[in-house]
Structure formats: C-alpha cells, structure tokens
MMTF fields as JSON, N, C-alpha, C and O atoms, coordinates in Angstrom:
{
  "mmtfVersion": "1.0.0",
  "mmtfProducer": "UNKNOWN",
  "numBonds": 323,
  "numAtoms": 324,
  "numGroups": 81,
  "numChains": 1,
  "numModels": 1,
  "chainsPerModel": [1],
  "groupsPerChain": [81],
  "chainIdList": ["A"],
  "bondAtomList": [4, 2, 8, 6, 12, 10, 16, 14, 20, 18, 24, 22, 28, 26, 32, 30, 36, 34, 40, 38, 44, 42, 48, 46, 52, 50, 56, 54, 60, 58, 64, 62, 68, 66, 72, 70, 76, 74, 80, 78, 84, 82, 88, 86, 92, 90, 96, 94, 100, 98, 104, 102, 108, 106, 112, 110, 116, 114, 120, 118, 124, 122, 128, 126, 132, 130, 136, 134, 140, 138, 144, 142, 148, 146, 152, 150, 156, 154, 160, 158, 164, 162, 168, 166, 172, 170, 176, 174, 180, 178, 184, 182, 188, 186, 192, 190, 196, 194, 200, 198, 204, 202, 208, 206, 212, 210, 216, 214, 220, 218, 224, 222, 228, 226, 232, 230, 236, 234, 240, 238, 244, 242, 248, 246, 252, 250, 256, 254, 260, 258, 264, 262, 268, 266, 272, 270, 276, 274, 280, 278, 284, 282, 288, 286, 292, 290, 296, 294, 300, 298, 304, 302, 308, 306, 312, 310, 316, 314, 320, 318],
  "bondOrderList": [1, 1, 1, 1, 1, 1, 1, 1, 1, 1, 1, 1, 1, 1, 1, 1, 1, 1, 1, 1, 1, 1, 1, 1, 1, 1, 1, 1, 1, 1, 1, 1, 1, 1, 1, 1, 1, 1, 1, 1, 1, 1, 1, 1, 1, 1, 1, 1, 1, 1, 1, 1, 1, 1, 1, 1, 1, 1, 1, 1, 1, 1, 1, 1, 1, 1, 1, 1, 1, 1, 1, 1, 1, 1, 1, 1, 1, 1, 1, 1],
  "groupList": [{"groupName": "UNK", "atomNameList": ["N", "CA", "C", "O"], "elementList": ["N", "C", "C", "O"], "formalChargeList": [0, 0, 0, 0], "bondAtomList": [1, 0, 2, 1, 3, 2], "bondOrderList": [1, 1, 2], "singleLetterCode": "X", "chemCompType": "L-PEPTIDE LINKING"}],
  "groupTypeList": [0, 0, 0, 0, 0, 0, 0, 0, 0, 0, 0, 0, 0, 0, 0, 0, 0, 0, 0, 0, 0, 0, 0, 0, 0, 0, 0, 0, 0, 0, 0, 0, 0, 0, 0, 0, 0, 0, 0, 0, 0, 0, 0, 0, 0, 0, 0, 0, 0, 0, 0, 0, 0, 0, 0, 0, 0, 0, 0, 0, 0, 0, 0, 0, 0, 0, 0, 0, 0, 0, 0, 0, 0, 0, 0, 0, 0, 0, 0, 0, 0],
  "groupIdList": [1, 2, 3, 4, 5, 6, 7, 8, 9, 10, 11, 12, 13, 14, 15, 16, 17, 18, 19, 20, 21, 22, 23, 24, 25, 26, 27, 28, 29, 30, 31, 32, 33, 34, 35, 36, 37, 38, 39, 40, 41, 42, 43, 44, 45, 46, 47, 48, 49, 50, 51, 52, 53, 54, 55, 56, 57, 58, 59, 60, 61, 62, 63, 64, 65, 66, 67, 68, 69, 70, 71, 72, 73, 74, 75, 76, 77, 78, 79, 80, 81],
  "secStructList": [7, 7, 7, 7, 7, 7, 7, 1, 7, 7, 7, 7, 1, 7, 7, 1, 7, 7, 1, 7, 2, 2, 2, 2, 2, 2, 2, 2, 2, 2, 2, 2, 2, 2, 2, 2, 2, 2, 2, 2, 2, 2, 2, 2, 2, 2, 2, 2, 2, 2, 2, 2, 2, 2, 2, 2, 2, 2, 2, 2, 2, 2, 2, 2, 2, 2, 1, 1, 1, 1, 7, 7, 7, 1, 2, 2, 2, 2, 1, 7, 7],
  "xCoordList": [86.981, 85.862, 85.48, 86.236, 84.02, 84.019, 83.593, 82.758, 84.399, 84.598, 82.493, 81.584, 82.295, 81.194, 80.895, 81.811, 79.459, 79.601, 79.672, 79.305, 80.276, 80.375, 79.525, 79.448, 78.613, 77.21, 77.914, 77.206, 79.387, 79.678, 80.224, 80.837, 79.997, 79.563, 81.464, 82.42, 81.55, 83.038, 83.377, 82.476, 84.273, 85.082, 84.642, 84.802, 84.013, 83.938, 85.083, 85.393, 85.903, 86.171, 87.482, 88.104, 87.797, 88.482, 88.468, 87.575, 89.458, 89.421, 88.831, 88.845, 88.427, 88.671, 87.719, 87.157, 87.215, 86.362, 85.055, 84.918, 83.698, 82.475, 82.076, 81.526, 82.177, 81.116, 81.344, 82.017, 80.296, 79.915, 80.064, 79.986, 80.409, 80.272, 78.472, 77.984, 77.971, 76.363, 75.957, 75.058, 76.433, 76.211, 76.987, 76.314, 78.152, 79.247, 78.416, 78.093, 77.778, 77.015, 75.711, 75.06, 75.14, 73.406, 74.117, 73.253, 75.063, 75.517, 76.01, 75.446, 76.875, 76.807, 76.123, 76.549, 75.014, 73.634, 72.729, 72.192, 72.737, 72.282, 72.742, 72.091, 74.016, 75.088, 74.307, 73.817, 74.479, 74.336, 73.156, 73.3, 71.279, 70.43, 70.385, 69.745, 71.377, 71.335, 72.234, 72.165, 72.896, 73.914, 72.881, 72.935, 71.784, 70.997, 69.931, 69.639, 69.635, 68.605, 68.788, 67.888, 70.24, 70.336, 70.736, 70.033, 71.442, 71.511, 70.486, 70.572, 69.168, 67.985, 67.015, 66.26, 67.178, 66.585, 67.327, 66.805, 68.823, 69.079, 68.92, 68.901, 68.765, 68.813, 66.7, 66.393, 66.113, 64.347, 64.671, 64.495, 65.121, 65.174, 65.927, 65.329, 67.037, 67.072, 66.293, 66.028, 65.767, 64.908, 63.609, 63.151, 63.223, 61.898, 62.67, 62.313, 63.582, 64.264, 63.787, 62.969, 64.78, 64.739, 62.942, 62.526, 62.239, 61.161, 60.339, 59.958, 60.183, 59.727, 60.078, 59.256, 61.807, 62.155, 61.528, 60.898, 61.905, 61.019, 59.476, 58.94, 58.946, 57.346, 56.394, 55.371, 57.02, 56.102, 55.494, 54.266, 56.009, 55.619, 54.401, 53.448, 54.879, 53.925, 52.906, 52.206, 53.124, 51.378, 50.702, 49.509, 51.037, 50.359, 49.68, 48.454, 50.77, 49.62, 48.773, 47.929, 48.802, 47.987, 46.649, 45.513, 46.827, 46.066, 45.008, 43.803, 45.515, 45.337, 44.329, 43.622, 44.344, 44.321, 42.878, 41.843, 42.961, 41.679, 40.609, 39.62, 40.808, 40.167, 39.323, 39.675, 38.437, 37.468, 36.767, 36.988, 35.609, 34.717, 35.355, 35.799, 35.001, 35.733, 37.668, 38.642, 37.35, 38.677, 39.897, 39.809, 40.621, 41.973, 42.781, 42.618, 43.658, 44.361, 45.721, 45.873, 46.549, 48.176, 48.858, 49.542, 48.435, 48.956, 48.681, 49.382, 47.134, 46.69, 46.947, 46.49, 47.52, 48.083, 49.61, 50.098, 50.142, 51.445, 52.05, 53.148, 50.812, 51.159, 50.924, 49.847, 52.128, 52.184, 50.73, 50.401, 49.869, 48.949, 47.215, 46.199],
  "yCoordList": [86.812, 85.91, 85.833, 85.653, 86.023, 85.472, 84.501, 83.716, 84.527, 83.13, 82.501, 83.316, 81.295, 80.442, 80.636, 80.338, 81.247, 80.926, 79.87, 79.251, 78.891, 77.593, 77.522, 78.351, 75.908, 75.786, 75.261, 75.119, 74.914, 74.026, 74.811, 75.872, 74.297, 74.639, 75.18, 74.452, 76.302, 77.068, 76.714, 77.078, 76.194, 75.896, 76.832, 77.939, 76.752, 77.694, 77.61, 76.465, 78.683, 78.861, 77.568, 77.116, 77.051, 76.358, 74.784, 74.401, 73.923, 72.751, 71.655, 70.481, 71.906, 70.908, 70.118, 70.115, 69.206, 68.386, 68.628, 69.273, 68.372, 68.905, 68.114, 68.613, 66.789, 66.45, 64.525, 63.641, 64.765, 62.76, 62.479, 63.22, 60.596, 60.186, 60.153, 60.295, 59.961, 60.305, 61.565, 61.595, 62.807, 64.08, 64.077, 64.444, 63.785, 63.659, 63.079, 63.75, 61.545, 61.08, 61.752, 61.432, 62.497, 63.175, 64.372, 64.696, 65.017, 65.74, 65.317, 65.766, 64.605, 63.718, 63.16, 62.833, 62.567, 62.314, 63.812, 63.867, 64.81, 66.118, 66.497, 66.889, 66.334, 66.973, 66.243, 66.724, 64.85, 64.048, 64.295, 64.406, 64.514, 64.798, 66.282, 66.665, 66.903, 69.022, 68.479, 69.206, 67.449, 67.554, 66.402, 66.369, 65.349, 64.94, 66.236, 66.401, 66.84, 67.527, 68.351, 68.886, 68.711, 70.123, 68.875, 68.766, 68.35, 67.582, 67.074, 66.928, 66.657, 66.144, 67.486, 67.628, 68.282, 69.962, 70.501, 70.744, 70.554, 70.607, 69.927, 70.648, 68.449, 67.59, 67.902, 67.381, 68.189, 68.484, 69.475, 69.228, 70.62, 72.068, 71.877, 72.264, 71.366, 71.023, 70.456, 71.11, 69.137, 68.591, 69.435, 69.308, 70.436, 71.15, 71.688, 71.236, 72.517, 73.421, 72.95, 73.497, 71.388, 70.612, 70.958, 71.588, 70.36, 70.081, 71.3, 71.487, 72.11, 73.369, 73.747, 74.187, 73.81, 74.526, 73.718, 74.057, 72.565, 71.173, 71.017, 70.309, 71.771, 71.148, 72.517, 72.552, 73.409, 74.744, 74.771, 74.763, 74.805, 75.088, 73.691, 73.883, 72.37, 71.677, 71.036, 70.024, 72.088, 71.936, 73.219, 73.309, 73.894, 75.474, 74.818, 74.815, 74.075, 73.412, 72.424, 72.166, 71.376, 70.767, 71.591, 71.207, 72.405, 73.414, 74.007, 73.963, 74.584, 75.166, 74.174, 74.727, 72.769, 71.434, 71.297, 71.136, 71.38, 71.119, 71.726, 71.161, 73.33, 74.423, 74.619, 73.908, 75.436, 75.96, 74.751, 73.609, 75.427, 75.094, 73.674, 72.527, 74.758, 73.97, 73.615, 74.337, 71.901, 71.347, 71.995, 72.033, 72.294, 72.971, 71.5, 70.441, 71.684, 70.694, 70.715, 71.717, 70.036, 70.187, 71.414, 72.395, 70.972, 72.092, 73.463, 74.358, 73.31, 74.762, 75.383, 76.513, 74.895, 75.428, 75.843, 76.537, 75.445, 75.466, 76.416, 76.906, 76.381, 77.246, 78.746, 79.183, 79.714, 81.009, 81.82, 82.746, 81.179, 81.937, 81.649, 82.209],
  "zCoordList": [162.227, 162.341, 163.818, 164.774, 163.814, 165.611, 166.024, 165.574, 167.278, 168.091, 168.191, 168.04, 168.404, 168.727, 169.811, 170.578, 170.607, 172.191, 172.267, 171.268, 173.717, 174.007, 175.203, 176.109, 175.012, 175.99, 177.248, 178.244, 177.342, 178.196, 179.664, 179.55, 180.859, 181.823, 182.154, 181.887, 182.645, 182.898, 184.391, 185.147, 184.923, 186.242, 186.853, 186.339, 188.014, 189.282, 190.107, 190.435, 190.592, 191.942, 192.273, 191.312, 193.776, 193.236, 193.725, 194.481, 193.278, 192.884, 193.903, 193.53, 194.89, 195.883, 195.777, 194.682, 196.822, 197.202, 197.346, 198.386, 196.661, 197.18, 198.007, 198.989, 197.95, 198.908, 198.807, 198.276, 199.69, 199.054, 197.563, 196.583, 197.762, 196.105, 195.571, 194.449, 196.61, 195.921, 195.579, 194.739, 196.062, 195.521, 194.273, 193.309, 194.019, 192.73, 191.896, 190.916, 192.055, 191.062, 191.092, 190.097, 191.799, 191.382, 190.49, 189.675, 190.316, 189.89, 188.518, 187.521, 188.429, 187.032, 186.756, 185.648, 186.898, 186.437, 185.83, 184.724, 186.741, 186.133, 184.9, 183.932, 185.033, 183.684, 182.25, 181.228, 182.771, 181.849, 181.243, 180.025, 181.874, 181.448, 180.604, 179.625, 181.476, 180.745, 179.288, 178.297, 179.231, 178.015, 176.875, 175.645, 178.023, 176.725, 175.895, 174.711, 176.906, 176.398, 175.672, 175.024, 175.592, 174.683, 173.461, 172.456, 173.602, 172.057, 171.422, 170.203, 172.199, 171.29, 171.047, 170.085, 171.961, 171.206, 169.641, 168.552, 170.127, 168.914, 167.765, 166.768, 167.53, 166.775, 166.573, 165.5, 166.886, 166.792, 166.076, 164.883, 166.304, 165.865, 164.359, 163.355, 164.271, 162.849, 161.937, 160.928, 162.096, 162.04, 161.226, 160.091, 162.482, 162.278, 160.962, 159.875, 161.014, 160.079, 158.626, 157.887, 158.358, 157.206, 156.764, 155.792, 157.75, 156.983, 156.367, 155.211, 157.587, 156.796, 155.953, 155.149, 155.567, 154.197, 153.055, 152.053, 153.534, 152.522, 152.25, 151.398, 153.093, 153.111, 152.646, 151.962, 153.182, 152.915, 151.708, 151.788, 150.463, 149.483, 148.777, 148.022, 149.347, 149.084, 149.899, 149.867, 150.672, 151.898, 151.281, 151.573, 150.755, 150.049, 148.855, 148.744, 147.666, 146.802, 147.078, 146.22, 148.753, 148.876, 149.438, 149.155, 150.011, 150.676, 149.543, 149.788, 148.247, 147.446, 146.4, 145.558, 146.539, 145.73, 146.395, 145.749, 147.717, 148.425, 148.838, 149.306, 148.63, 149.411, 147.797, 146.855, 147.671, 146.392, 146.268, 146.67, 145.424, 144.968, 143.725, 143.773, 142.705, 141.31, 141.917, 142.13, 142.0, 142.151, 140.935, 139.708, 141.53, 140.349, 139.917, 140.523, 138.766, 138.572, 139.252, 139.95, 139.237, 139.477, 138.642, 138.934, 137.715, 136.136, 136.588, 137.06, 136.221, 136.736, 138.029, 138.204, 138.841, 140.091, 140.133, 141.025, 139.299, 139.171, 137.768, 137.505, 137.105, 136.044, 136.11, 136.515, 135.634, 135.986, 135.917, 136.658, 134.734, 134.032, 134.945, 134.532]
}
C-alpha cells in the first residue's frame, strides 16, 4: 500500500535559536494562517465534491423543465420513452 504524502512542514537543518520572540511569533502566526487555509480549502473542496455529485443530475432536469417551447412534465422527462 502506499504511504500518504504529508502537507506538514519537515525540520530544516539544525536546532538552534532563530531569532527574537517577535520573529518566533510572526512565524507562528504564519504557520497558523498556512495550516487555516489548507483546512478550509480542503473542507470547500469537499464540500464542492458533495454537491456536484448531488446536484448534477437535478439542475439537468431543472434545466431541461425550463428550456423549450412546449413546457415538459416531470414524468415525461424522466421517463425512458
């Protein structure tokens, strides 16, 4: 089975000290916005997913309901013949 890529950011180099506590916090503040944004993209993108699989077929018979001349019925739109 293969492994999942993982989004999460890999240790650079090594451990020490970067800097000021205000660079530490603009930096964890960054994280924090890159780690909201990918979770509410993902959570939209499903979202979109659900509905399209859900909606396609009955925006085609509303589509289909509204477009022509002579209004069609439900029946007659839905029936094979």
């Amino acid at each position: 089975m293969a492994s999942r890529p993982s989004l999460k950011p890999k240790p650079r180099g090594k451990g020490g000290k970067r800097g000021s506590a205000a660079a530490d916090d603009e930096q964890s503040t960054t994280a924090v916005a890159v780690r909201l944004a990918k979770e509410w993209s993902t959570l939209t993108m499903k979202a979109a997913k659900v509905a399209a699989h859900w909606g396609f077929i009955p925006l085609i018979i509303v589509v289909g309901m509204n477009s022509g001349d002579p209004k069609p019925s439900l029946f007659s739109l839905l029936s094979p013949v």
